[in-house]
FIGUGU-416295 format. One line per 2 residues: number of its first residue (from 1); for each residue x negated, y negated, z of N, C-alpha, C. Coordinates in steps of 0.1 Angstrom, whole numbers, plus 2048, in hexadecimal, padded with zeros to 3 digits. Atoms other than C-alpha are relative to their C-alpha. Layout:
// FIGUGU-416295
NUM	X:Y:Z:X:Y:Z:X:Y:Z ~ ... $
//
This chain:
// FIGUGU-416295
1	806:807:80B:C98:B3C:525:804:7F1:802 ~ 7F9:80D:801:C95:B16:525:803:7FA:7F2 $
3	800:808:811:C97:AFD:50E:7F7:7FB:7FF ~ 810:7FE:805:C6F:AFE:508:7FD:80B:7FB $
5	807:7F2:806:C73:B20:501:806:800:7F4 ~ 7FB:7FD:80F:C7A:B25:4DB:807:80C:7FF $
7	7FA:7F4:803:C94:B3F:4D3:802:805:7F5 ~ 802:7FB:80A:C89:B55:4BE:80A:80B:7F8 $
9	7F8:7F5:801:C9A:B6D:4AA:7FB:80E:7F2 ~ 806:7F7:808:C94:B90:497:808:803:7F7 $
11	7F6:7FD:810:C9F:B9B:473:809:803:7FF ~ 7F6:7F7:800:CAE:BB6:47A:7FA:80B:7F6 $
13	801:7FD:80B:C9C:BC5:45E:7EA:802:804 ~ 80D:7FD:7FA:C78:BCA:471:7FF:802:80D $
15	7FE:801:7F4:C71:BDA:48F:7F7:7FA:809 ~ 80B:807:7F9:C57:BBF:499:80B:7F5:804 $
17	7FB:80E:803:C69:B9E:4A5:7F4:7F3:804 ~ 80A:80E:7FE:C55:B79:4AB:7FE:803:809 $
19	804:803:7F7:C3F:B70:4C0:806:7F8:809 ~ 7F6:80E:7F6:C4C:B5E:4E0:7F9:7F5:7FC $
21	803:80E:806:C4C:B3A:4D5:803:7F6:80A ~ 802:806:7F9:C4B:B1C:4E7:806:7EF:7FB $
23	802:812:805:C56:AF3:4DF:7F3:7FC:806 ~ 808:809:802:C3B:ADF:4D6:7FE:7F7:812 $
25	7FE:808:7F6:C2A:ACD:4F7:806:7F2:7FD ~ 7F8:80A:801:C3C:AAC:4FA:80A:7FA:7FB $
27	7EF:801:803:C5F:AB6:4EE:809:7FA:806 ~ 7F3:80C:7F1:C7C:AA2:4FF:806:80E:805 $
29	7F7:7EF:7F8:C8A:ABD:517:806:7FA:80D ~ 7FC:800:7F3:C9E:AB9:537:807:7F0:800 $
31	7F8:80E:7FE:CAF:A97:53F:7F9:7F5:7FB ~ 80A:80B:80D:CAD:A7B:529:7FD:7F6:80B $
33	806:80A:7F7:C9D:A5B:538:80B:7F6:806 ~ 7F3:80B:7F7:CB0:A45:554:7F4:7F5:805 $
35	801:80D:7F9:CAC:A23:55F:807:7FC:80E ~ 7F6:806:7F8:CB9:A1B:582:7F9:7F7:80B $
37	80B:805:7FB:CAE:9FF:598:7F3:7FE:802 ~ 80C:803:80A:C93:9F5:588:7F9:80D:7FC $
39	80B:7F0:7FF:C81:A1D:588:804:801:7F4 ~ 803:7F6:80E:C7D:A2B:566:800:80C:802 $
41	803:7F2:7FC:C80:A4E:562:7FC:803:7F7 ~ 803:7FE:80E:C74:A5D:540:804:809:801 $
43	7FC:7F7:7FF:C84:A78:538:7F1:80C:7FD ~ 80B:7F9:7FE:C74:A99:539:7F8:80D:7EE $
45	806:800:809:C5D:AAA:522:7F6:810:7FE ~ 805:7EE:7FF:C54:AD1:517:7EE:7FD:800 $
47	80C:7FE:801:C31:AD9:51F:7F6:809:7FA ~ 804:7F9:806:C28:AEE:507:7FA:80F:804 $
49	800:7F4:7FC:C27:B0F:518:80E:806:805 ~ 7F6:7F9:7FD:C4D:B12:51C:809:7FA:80A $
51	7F7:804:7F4:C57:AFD:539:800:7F0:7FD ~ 7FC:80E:7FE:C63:ADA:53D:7FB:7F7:808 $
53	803:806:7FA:C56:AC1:54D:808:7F1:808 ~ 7FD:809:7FE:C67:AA4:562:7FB:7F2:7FC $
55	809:80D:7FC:C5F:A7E:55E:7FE:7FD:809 ~ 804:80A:7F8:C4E:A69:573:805:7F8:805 $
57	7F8:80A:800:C61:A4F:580:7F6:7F5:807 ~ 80D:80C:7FC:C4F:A29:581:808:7FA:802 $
59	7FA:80F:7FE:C5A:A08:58A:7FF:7F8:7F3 ~ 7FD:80A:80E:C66:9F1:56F:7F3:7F2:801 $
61	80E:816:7FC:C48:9D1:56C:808:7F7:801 ~ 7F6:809:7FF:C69:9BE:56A:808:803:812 $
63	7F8:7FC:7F6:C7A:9CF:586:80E:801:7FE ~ 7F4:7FB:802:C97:9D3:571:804:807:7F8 $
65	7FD:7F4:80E:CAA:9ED:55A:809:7F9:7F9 ~ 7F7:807:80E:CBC:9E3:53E:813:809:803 $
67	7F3:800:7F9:CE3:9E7:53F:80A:80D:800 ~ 7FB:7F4:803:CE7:A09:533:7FB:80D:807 $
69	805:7F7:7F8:CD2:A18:548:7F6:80A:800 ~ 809:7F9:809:CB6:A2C:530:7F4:7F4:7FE $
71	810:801:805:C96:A13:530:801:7EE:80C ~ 804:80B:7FC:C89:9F3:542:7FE:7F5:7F7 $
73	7FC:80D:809:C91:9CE:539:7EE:7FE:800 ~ 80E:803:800:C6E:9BD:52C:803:7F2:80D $
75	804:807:7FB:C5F:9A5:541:806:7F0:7FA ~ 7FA:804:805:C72:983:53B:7FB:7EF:807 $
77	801:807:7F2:C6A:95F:545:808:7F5:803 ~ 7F1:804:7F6:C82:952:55F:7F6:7FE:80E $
79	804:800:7F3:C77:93D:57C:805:807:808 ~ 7F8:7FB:7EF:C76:950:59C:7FF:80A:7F8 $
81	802:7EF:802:C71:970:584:7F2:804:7FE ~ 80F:7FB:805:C54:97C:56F:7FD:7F2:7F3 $
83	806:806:80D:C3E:967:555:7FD:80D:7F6 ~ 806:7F1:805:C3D:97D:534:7F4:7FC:7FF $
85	810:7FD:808:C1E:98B:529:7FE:7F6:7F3 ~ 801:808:80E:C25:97A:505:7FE:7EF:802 $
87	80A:80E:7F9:C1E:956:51A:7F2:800:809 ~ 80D:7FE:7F7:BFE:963:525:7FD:7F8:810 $
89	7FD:806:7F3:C0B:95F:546:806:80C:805 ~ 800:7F3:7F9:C0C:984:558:805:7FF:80E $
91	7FD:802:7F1:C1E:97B:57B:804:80C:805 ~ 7FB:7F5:7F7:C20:99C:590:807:7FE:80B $
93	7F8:805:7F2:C39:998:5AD:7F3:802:80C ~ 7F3:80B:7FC:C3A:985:5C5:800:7F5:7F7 $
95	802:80B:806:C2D:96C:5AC:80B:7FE:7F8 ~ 7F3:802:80E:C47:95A:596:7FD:7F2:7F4 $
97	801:80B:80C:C49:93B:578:805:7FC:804 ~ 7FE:80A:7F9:C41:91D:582:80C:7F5:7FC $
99	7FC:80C:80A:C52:90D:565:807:80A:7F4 ~ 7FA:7F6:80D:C6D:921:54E:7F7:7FC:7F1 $
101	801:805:80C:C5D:90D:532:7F1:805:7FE ~ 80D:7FB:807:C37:911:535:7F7:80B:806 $
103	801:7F5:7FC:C38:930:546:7F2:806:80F ~ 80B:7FD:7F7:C1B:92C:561:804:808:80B $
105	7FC:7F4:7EE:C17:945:584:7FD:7F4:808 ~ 803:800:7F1:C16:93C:5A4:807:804:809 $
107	7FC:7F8:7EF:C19:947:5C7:80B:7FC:802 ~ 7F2:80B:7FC:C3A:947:5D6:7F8:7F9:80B $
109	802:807:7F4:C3D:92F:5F2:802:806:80B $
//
């Protein structure tokens, strides 16, 4: 039995007992979410037939995790890093901010 499978239990007092039962798909189940060099993990998640599912693990859009180690820092802008999104200025690496202040991309050199 995991921990997607619901544990049921009988009266005592009927000789029928429940139905096998199940958590809800996209219960938190299995290891909670990790951050390590830059990767995200999400933790993992019952699929509603009983089993668990692992996360996915993605790259941070920042490329970093935050300090505790459970989620990725946002996007931040710092020459030489990322332009945020909130300066409508989307720099995907290798690009970085031209200008900490008015947040523009361009190519590295």
């Amino acid at each position: 039995m995991g921990e997607c499978d619901v544990t049921e239990s009988c009266t005592g007092t009927s000789t029928a007992c429940p139905a096998d039962a199940v958590a809800e798909a996209r219960t938190a189940c299995g290891a909670s979410a990790t951050c390590v060099d830059g990767t995200f993990t999400p933790g993992g998640t019952c699929d509603g037939q009983g089993g668990c599912t692992a996360g996915t693990p993605v790259a941070c859009d920042s490329g970093v995790c935050d300090a505790a180690g459970t989620a990725c820092l946002p996007l931040t802008l710092t020459c030489g890093g990322y332009c945020a999104p909130a300066f409508g200025a989307d720099c995907p690496p290798p690009a970085a901010c031209s200008d900490a202040f008015n947040g523009t991309c361009q190519a590295p050199a």
